[in-house]
C-alpha positions as CSV (number, residue, x, y, z in Angstrom):
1,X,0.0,0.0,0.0
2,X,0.9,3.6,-0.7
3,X,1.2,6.2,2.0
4,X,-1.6,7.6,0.4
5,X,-4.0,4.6,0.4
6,X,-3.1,4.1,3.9
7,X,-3.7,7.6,5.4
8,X,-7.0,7.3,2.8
9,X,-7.8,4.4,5.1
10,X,-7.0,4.8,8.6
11,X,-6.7,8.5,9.3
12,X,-10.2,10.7,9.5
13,X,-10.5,12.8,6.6
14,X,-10.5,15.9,8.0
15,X,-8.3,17.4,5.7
16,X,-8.6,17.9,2.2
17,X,-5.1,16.9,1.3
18,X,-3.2,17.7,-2.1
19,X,-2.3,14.9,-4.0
20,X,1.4,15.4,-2.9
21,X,3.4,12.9,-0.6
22,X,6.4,15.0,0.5
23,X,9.1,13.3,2.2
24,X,12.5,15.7,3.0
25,X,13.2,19.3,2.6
26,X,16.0,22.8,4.0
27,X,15.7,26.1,4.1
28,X,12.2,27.0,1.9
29,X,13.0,23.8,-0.5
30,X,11.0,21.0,-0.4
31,X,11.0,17.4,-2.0
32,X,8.1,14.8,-3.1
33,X,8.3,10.7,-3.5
34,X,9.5,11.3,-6.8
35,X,12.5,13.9,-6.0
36,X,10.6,16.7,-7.3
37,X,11.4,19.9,-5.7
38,X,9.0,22.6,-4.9
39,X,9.7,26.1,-3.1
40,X,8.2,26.3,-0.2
41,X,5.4,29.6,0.4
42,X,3.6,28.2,3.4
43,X,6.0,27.5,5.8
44,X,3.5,24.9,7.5
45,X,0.7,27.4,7.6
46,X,3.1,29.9,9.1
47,X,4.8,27.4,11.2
48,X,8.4,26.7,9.9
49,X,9.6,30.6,10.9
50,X,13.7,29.6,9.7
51,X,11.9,26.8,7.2
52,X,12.7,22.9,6.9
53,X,15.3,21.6,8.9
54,X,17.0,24.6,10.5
55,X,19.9,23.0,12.0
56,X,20.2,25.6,15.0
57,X,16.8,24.6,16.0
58,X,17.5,21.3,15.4
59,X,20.5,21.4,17.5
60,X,18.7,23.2,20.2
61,X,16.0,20.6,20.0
62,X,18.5,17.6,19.7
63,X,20.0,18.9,23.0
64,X,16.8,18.9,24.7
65,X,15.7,15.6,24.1
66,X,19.3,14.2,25.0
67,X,19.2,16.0,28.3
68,X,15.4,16.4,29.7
69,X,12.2,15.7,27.2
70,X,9.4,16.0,29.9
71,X,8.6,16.5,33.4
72,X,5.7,17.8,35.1
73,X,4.9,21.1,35.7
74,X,5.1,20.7,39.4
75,X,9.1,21.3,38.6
76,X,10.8,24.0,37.3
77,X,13.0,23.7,34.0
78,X,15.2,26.5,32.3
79,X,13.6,26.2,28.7
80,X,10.6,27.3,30.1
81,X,11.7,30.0,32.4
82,X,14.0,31.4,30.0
83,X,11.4,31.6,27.1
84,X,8.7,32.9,29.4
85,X,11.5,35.8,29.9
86,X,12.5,36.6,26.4
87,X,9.0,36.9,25.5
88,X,8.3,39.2,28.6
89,X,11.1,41.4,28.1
90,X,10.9,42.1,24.4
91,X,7.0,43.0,24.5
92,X,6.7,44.6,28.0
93,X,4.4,42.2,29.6
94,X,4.3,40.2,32.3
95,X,3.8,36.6,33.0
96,X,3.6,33.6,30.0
97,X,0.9,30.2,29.8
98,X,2.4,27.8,28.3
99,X,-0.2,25.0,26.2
100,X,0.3,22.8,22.8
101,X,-1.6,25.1,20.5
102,X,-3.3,29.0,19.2
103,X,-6.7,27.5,20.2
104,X,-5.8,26.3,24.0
105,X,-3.7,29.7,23.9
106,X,-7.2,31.8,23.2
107,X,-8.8,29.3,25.3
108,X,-6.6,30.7,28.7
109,X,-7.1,34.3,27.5
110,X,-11.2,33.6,27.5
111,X,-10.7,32.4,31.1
112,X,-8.2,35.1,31.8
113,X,-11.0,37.6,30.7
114,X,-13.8,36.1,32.5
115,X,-11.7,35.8,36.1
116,X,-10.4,39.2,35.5
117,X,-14.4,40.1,35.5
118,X,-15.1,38.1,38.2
119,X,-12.4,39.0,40.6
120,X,-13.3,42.7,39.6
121,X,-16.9,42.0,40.5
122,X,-18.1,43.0,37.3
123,X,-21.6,41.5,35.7
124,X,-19.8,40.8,32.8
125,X,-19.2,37.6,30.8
126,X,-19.6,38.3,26.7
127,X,-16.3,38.4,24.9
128,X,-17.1,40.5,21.6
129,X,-14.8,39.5,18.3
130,X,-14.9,40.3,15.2
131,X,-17.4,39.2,11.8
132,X,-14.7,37.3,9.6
133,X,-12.6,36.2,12.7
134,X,-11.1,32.7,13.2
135,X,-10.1,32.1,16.9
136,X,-9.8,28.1,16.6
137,X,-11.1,24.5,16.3
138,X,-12.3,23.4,20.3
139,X,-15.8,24.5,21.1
140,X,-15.2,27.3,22.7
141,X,-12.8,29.6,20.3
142,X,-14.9,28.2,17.5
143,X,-17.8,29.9,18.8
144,X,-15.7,32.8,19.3
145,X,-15.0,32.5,16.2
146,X,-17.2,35.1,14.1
147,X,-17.7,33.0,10.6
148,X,-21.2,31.2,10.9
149,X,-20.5,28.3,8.1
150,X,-17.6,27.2,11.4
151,X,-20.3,26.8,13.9
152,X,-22.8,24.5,11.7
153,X,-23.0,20.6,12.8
154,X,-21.5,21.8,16.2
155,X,-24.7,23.0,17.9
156,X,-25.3,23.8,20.8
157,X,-21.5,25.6,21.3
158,X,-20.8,27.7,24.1
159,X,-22.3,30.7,25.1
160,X,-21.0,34.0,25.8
161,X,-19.8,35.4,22.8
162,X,-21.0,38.5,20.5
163,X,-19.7,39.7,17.3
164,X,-19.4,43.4,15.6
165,X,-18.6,44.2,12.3
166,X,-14.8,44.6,11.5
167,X,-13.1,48.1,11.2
168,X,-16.6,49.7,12.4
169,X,-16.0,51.0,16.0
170,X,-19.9,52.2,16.2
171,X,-20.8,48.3,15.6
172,X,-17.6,47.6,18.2
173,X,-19.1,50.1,20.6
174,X,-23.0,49.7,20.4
175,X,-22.4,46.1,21.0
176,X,-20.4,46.1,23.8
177,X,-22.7,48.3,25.3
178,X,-25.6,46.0,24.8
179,X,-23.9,42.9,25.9
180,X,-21.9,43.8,28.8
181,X,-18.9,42.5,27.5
182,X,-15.4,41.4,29.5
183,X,-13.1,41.4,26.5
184,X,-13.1,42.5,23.1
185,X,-10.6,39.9,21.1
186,X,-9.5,40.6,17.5
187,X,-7.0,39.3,15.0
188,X,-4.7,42.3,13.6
189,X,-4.9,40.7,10.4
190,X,-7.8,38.5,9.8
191,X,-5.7,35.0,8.1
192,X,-8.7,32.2,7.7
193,X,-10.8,35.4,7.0
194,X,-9.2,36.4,3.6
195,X,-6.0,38.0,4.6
196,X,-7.6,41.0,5.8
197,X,-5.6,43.6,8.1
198,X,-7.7,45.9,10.3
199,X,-7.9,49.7,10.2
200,X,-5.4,51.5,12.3
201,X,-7.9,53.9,13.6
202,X,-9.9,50.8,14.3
203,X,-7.7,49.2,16.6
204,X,-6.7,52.0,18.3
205,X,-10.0,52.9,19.0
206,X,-10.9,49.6,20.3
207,X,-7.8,50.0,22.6
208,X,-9.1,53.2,23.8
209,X,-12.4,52.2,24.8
210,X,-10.9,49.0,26.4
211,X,-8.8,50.9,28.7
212,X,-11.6,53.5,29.5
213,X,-14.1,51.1,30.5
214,X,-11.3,48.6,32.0
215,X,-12.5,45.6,29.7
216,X,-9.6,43.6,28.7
217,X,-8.2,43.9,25.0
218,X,-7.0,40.4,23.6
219,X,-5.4,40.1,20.6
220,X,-4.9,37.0,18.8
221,X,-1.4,36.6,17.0
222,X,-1.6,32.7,16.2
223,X,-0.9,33.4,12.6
224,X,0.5,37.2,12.9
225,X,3.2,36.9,15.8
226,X,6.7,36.1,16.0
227,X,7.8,38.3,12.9
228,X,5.3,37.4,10.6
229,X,3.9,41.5,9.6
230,X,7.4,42.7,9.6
231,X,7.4,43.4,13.7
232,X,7.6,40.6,16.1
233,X,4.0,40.7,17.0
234,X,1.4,42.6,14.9
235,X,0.0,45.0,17.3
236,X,3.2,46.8,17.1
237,X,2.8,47.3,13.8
238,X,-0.7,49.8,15.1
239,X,1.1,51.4,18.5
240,X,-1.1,49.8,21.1
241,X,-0.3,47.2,23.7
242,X,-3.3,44.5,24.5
243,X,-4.1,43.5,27.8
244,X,-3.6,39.6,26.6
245,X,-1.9,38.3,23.5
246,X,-1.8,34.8,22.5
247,X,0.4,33.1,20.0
248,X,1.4,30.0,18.4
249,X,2.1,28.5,14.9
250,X,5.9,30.6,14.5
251,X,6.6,30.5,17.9
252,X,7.7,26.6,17.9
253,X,9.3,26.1,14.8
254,X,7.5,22.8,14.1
255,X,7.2,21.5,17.6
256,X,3.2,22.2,19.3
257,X,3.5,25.2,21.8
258,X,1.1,27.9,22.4
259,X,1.5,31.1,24.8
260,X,-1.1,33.4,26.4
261,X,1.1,36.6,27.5
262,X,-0.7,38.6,29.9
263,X,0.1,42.3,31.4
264,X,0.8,43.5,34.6
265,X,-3.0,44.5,34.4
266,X,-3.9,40.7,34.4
267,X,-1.2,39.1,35.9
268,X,-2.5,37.6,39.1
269,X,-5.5,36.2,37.5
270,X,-5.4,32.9,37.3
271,X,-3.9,31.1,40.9
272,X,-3.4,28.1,41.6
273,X,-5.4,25.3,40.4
274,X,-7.1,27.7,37.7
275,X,-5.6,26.3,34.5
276,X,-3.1,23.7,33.7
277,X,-2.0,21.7,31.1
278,X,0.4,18.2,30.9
279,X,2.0,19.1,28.1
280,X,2.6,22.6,28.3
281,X,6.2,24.3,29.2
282,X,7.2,20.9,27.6
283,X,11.1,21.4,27.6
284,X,11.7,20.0,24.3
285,X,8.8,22.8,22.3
286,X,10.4,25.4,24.6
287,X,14.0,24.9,23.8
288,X,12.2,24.8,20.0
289,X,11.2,28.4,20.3
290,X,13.7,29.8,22.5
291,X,16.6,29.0,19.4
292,X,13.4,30.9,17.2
293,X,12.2,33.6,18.8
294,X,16.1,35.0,20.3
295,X,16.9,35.3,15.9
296,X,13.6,37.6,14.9
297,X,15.7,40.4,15.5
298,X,15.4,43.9,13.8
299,X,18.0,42.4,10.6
300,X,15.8,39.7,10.0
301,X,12.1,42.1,10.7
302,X,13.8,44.5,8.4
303,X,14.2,41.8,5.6
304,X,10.8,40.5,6.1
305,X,9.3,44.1,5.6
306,X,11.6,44.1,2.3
307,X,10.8,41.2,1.3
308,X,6.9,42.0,2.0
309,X,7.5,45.4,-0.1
310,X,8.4,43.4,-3.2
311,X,5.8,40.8,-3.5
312,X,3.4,43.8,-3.4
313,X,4.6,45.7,-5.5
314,X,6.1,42.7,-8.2
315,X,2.1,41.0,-8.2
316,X,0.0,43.9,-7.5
317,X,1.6,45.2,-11.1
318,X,0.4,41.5,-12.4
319,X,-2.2,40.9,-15.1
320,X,-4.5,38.5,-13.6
321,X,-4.2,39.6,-10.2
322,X,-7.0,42.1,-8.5
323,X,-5.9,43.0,-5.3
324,X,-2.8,41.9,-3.1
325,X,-3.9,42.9,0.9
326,X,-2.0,41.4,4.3
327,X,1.1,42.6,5.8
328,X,4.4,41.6,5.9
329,X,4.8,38.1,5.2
330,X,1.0,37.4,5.7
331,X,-0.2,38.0,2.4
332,X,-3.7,37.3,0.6
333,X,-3.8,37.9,-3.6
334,X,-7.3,38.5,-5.2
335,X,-6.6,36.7,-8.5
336,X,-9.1,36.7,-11.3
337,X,-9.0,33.0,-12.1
338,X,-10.7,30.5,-9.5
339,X,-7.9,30.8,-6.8
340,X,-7.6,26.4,-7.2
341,X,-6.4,26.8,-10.5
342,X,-3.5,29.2,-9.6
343,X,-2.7,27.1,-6.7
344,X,-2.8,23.6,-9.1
345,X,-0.4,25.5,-11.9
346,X,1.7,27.0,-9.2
347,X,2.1,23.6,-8.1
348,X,2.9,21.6,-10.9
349,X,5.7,24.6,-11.6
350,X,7.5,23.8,-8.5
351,X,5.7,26.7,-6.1
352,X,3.5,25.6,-2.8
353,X,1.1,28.0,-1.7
354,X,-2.2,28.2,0.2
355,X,-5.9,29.7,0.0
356,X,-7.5,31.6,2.3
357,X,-10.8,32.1,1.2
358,X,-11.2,33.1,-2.6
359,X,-7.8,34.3,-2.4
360,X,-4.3,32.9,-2.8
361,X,-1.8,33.1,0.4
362,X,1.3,33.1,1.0
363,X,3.5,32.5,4.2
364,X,6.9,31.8,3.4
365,X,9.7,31.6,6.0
366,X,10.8,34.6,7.4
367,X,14.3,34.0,6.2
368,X,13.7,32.8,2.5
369,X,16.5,33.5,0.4
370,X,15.6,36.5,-1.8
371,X,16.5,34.8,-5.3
372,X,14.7,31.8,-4.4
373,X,11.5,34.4,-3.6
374,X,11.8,36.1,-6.7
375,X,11.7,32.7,-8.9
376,X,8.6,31.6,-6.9
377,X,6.6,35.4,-7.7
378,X,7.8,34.6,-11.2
379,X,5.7,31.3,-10.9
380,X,2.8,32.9,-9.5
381,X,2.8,35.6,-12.4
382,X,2.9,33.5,-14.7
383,X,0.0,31.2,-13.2
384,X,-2.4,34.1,-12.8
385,X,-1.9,35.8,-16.1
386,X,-5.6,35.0,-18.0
């Protein structure tokens, strides 16, 4: 049997695979059963920051294994610690969760918001997001989640959630109002939603009526953070700083780690016995993520803001193409033929990329060598062209 015939068989199809078996890969080049090799534009979904096989994150990972994989989190380790740390120090906040994923990440910062009510004695439960947002897969952050066609077959999900209208701060504000909300939780760039990067006046309206009326602003950097927009998380890209951030994907390299990063404001919340999680802290994912997170340093932000400035420039110039939208290396292009036909021709010329919506998306790795990026936009031209 094929690897294909046997995943076809025992493994839920959940996902609507390509018909592509890859097998080994480095740097943004990637290789199928056959030896064919592809350049690599999705980085995992935004996973794979330094792309396949970065041999300091292997090394860093290597080490870990060969020295302490797992204990509880009863005991402290220095992976953890240290990570927690760098993460603190570089955005100004105050104290790190550690879990496996972006949706148990949002999941703590829904609890962090709700406690933060409580404890305040607030009558307030409703977390408002935003029309178009994603927020995750477990019942909770996919009712969060403010796209209706995620929620079907899933009834009854959780309650306590309201949505407004994206980049309209009347919508924002009348329902908050209305629904006596704890948090308001949005995505800087809307990435399941199309690509789609919020109004600057938007957010930093949202931020001011959070702090005026001392409900908790979360912002979701899953797919945005750890140098994806060009800064190393996007709501420094708009000049605000949330109450709660969490983050994911980029952050481990490959290895399953999510973080919910809280401020001062929120950073006796959660006690002891409030949340935990086995596998989270794991020593292994955060040895992972320290080797990332210590290179996204101005150099390589530079270069991904560079790099971001040419593929909008190079393919919103290209026949065939309607609108290129995202930020940084998180970028959604309106093309004018069915976005699975560019992705199927893309392929077949040796370029991987992704949908999001009706519109192609890319994610390459923040480091991608610039010839390598250039050949690929070639590709994509030349697949969109009518």
């Amino acid at each position: 049997m094929t690897v294909k015939s046997i995943d076809k068989q025992y493994v839920m199809g959940t996902y609507n695979r390509f018909d592509l078996h890859l097998v080994e890969g480095k740097g943004s080049l990637i290789k199928d059963e056959k030896g064919k090799e592809y350049i690599d534009l999705t980085s995992g979904i935004g996973v794979t920051a330094f792309g396949i096989a970065d041999k300091e994150w292997s090394d860093a990972v290597k080490n870990q294994l060969d020295t302490l994989q797992h204990v509880s989190n009863l005991y402290y380790t220095s992976p953890c610690a240290l990570l927690a740390q760098h993460i603190c120090e570089r955005t100004g906040m105050s104290k790190v969760f550690f879990s496996n994923s972006g949706a148990e990440a949002n999941e703590c910062a829904i609890k962090v918001a709700r406690k933060y009510a409580s404890d305040k004695g607030y009558d307030r439960a409703n977390i408002l997001t935003l029309k178009n947002s994603f927020h995750g897969r477990t019942l909770a952050t996919l009712s969060a989640t403010g796209q209706e066609h995620y929620h079907e077959h899933f009834q009854p999900l959780p309650t306590g959630f309201v949505y407004a209208d994206a980049n309209d701060i009347d919508d924002v504000i009348s329902t908050a109002k209305a629904n006596n909300v704890c948090a308001i939780m949005i995505e800087c760039v809307q990435g399941e939603g199309g690509v789609v990067p919020l109004y600057p006046h938007f957010v930093k309206a949202i931020d001011e009526y959070a702090k005026e009326n001392d409900v908790l602003l979360i912002v979701d950097e899953v797919q945005t953070g750890n140098g994806r927009t060009g800064q190393l998380y996007a709501y420094m890209n708009y000049g605000i700083k949330p109450d709660v951030f969490t983050t994911a994907k980029g952050l481990g390299g490959g290895l399953p780690i999510g973080a919910c990063v809280v401020s001062e404001k929120a950073q006796n919340v959660l006690g002891f016995g409030d949340h935990g999680s086995t596998y989270g802290g794991n020593p292994v994912a955060c040895a992972g993520a320290l080797s990332v997170i210590e290179r996204i340093d101005e150099k390589l932000l530079k270069e991904v803001r560079e790099k971001s400035e040419y593929i909008f420039d190079t393919l919103g110039r290209a026949k065939g193409v309607e609108t290129v939208k995202g930020m940084g290396l998180m970028i959604g292009i309106k093309t004018v033929k069915p976005v699975s036909d560019v992705i199927r021709e893309c392929m077949e010329n040796g370029v991987l990329t992704l949908s999001a919506k009706d519109k192609l998306r890319l994610l390459p790795a923040l480091n991608i060598d610039f010839d390598l990026l250039k050949k690929a936009v070639e590709i994509i031209k030349n697949a969109c062209k009518i």
